[in-house]
C-alpha positions in Angstrom: -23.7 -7.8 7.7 -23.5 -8.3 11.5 -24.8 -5.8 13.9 -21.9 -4.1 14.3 -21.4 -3.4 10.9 -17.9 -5.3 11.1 -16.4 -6.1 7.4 -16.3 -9.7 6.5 -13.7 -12.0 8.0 -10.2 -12.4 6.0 -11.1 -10.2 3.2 -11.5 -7.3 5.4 -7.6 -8.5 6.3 -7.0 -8.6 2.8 -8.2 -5.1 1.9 -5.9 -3.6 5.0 -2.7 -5.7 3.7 -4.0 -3.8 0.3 -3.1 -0.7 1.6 0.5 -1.1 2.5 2.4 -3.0 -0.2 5.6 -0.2 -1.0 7.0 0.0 -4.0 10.8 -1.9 -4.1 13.3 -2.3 -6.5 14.0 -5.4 -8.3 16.6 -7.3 -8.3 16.7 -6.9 -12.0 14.9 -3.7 -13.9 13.4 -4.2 -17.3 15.4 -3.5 -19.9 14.0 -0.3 -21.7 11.6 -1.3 -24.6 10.9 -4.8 -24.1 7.7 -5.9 -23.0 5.4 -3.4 -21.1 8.1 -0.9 -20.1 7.5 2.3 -19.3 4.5 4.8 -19.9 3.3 3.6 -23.2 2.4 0.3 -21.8 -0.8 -1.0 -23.5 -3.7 -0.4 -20.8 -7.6 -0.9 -21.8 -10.6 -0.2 -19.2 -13.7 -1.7 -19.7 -17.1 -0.9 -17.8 -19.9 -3.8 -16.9 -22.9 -2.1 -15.4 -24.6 -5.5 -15.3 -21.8 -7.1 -13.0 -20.7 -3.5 -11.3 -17.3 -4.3 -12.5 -14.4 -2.1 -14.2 -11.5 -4.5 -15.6 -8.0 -2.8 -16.8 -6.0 -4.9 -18.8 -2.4 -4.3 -19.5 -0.8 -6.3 -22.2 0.5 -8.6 -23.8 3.6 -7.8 -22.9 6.9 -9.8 -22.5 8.8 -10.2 -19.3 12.1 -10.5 -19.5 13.6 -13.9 -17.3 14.9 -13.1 -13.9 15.8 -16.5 -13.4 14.8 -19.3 -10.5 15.0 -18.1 -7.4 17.6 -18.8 -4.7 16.0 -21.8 -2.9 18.8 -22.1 -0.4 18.2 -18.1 1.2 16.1 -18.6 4.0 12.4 -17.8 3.3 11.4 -14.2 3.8 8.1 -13.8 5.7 5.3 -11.9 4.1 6.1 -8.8 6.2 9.9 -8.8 5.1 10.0 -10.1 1.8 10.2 -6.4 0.0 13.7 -5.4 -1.2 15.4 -2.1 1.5 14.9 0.4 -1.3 11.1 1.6 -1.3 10.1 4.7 -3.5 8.6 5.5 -7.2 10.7 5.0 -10.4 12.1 0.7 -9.7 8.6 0.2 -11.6 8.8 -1.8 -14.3 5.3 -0.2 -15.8 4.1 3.4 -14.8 1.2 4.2 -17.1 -1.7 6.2 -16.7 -5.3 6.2 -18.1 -8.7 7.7 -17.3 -10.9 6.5 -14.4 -14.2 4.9 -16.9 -17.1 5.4 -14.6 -18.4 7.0 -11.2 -18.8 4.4 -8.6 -18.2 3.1 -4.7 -14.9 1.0 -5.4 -15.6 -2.1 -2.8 -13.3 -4.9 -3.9 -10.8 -6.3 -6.5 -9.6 -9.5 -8.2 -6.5 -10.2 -9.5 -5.7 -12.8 -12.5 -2.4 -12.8 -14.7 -2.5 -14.8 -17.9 -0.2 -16.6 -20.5 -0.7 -16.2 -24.5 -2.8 -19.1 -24.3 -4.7 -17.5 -21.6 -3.7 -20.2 -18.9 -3.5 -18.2 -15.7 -0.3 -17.5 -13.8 1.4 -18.4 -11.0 1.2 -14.6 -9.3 4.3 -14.7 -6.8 6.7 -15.9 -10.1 5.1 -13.3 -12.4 4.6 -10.2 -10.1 6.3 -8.5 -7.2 3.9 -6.0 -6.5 1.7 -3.0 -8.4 0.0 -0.2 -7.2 -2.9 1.8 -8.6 -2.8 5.6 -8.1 -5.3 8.6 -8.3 -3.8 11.9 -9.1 -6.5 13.5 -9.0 -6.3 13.1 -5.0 -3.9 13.6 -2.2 -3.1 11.4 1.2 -4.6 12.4 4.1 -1.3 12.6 6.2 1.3 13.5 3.2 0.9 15.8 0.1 1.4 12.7 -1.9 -0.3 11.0 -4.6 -3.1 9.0 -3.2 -2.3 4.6 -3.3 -5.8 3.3 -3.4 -4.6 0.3 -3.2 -1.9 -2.1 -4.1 -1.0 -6.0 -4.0 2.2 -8.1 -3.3 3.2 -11.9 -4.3 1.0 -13.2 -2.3 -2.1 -11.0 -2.0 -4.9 -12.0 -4.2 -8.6 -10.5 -3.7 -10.7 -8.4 -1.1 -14.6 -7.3 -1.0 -16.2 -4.9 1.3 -19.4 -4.9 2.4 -21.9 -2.5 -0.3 -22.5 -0.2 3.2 -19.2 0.9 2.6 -17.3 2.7 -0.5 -14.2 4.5 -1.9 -15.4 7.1 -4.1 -13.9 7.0 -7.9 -14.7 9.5 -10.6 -15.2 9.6 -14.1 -12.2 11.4 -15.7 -10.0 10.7 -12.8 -6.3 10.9 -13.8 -5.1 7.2 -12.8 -1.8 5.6 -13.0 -1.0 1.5 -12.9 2.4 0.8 -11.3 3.8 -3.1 -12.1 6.8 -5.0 -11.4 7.1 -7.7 -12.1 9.0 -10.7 -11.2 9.8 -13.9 -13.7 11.8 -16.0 -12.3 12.5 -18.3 -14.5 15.0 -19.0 -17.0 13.1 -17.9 -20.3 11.4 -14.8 -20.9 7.3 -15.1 -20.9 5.5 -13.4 -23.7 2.2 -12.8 -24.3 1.3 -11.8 -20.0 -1.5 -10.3 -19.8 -2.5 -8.3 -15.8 -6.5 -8.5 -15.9 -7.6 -6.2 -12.8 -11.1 -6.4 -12.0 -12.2 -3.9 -9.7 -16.0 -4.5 -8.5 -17.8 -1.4 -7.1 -21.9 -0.1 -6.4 -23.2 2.2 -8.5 -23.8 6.1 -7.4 -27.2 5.6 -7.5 -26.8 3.1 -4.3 -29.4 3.9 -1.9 -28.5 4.5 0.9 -25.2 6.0 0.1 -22.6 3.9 1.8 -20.0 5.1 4.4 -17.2 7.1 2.6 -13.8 5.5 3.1 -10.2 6.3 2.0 -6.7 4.9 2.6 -5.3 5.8 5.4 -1.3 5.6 5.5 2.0 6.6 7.8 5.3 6.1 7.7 7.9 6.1 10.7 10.5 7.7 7.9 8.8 9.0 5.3 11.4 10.1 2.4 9.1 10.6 -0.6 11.5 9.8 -3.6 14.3 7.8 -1.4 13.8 4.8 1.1 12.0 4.7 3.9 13.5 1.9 5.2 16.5 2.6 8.7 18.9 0.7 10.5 19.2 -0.1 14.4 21.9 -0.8 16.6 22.5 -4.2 17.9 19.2 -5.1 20.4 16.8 -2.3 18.0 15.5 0.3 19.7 12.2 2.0 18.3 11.7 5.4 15.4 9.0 7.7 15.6 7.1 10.6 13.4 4.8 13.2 14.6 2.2 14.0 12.0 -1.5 15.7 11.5 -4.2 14.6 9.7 -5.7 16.8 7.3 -9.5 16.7 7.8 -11.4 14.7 11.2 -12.6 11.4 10.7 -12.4 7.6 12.4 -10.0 4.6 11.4 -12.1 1.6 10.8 -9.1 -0.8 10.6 -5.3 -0.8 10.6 -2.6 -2.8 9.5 0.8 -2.6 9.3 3.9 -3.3 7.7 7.4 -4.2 9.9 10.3 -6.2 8.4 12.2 -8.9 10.6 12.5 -8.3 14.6 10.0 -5.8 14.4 8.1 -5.7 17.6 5.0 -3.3 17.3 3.5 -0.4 15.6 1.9 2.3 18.2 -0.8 5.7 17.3 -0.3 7.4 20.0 -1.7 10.9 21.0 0.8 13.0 21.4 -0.5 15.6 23.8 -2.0 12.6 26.0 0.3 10.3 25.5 -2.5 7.7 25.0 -1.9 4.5 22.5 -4.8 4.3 20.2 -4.2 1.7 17.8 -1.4 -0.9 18.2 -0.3 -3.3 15.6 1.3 -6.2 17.2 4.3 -8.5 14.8 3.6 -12.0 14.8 7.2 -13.2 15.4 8.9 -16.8 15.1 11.2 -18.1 17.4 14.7 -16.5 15.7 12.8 -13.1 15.5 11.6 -13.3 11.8 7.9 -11.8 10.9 5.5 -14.1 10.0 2.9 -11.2 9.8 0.7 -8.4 11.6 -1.8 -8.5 13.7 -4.6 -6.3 12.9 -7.7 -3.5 14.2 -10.8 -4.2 13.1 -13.3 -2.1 14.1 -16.5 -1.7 11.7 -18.1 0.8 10.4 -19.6 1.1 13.7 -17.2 0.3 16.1 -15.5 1.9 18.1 -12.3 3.0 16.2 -9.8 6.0 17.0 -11.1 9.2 15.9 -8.3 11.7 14.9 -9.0 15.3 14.9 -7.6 17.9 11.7 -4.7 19.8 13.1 -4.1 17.5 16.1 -0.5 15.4 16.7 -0.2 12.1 16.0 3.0 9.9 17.1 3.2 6.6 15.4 6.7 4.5 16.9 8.2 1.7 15.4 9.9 -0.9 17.7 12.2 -3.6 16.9 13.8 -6.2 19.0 16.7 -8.2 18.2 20.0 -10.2 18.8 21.9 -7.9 21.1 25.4 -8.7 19.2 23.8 -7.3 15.9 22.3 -4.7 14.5 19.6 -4.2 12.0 19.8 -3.6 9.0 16.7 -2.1 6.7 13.8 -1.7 9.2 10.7 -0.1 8.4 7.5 0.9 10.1 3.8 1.9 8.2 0.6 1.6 9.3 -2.4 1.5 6.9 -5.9 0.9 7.0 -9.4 2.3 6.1 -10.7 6.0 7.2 -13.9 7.6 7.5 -13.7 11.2 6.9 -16.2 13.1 9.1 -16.9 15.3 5.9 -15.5 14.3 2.4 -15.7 17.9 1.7 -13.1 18.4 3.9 -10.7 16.3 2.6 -7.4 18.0 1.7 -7.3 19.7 -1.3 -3.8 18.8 -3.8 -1.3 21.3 -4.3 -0.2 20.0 -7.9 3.2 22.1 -7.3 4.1 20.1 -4.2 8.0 18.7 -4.9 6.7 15.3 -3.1 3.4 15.3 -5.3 5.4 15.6 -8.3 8.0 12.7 -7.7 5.0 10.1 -9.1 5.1 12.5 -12.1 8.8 12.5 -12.7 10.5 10.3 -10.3 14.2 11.5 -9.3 17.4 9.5 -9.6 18.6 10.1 -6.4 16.7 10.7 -3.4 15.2 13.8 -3.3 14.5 16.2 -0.5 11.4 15.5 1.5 8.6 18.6 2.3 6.3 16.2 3.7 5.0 17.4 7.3 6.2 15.6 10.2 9.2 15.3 12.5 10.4 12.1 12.5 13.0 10.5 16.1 14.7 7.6 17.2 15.4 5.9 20.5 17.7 3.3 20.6 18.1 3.1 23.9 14.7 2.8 25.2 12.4 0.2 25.8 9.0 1.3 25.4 
């Protein structure tokens, strides 16, 4: 640990990229009742106080073939490779269980497995999951809370023990999979092994409290999120509160191809404080983010309860055409001032209750926040 407390090189990347992973829909759904469809998926958790480790295991289960994928589409970079439609109920699994133990969550591990217990290529056997806390809001929507979630090509983080996401015993969790065999047979016997490694409560001294920290340029809870732009791009904004004070000790952030920059911008000063900048190739494709990494004490954008927040999307690209399913979230890692404060669920929320019951069509946000576009300017 370094003096400014700053979390450990490429896995504190890794633990941001965690963060923003949406759910998408496949090219190809499971078919109902094979495999590990659905809610009654076979999920086990298992508690190691020795190793300070929870695993959850889903499986075996069968996943139906997708077949090879297109080798002759150009490659999609990492921060473009999820499908335009982004919302709950294109999950192949949605089960929940009960959180095991009460600990500081600090890292996970990944490992997918054949029958014979040969591990798995991960970007042929899963798209993406997410693991979610009922039991807990967002800080900026009255959604369900991601703690965190991994792609194709995300595979493990760890955070320093000065730092922890608190989990409790009894929590109402919920594991979202899809996954993504693309092959030409089907693949029985998977089994998703999810180690999650944590310090105990005992941990002395207690460790900064973190959470996820998560907005959306157009948020639709229960539709897409994603927009299009007129030929050149333009930029789209959303004005939002946070609610309960606390510092952002990194951000990420998620743009599909010709995306030029995420701002946080203070709305009342005008003032940018975080920017996430696209790492673009030549022809305007994403290769990835960059990102703010500030420690636990750094010097990282503190946001104030009640106060307005602008975060802006802006996109850049061939003036003849336009473009066609962009996106714009910023993640990362908060420090509430006071946990105590954090803001309490309303169980009867419509957005809350799209995880429970997901809609077939898109459904009509009440998340807070006014959401704009400019397509003319050039900010």
């Amino acid at each position: 640990m370094s003096h400014s407390a700053a979390l450990p090189t490429v896995r504190r990347t890794a633990i941001v990229a965690a963060l923003l992973v949406p759910s998408a829909a496949p090219a190809a759904a499971m078919a109902p009742g094979r495999g590990c469809g659905g809610p009654d998926a076979p999920v086990t958790t298992s508690v190691d106080s020795a190793r300070h480790t929870v695993v959850i295991t889903l499986g075996p289960c069968r996943l139906p073939a997708l077949g090879p994928a297109d080798t002759d589409m150009p490659a999609m970079s990492p921060m473009s490779d999820m499908e335009m439609e982004h919302g709950p109920g294109h999950e192949d699994v949605r089960v929940h269980f009960r959180w095991p133990a009460d600990v500081w969550m600090r890292g996970f591990d990944l490992r997918l497995y054949d029958a014979s217990h040969h591990r798995l290529d991960q970007p042929t056997t899963m798209h993406h999951f997410e693991l979610l806390d009922f039991d807990r809001r967002q800080l900026v929507y009255p959604l369900v809370e991601r703690v965190f979630g991994m792609g194709e090509e995300t595979s493990s983080a760890l955070v320093p023990k000065t730092v922890g996401l608190p989990l409790d015993r009894g929590m109402d969790m919920a594991l979202y999979v899809m996954w993504n065999n693309h092959t030409d047979h089907d693949l029985d016997g998977v089994t998703f092994q999810l180690t999650v490694r944590y310090s105990p409560r005992s941990l002395s001294p207690r460790p900064t409290i973190v959470l996820p920290f998560k907005a959306d340029v157009n948020i639709h809870p229960g539709g897409g999120d994603a927009f299009d732009l007129p030929p050149g791009g333009g930029s789209r904004w959303s004005v939002f509160t946070v609610g309960t004070s606390g510092r952002l000790l990194a951000v990420g952030g998620h743009l599909h191809d010709y995306g030029k920059e995420l701002r946080l911008e203070d709305v009342a000063t005008g003032r940018v404080l975080a920017r996430v900048r696209a790492q673009r190739r030549a022809d305007g494709t994403v290769a990835g983010v960059t990102h703010g990494l500030y420690g636990v004490l750094g010097r990282g954008p503190h946001l104030v309860a009640g106060r307005q927040y602008r975060l802006v999307a802006v996109y850049r690209g061939n003036p003849a055409d336009s473009i066609r399913g962009a996106m714009g979230v910023m993640g990362g890692i908060f420090a509430p001032d006071d946990f105590r404060r954090w803001p309490a669920i309303d169980r009867s929320n419509a957005d809350y209750l799209i995880d429970l019951s997901p809609p077939a069509l898109p459904a009509i946000s009440q998340a807070t926040g006014k959401a704009g576009s400019a397509v003319a300017q050039r900010r």
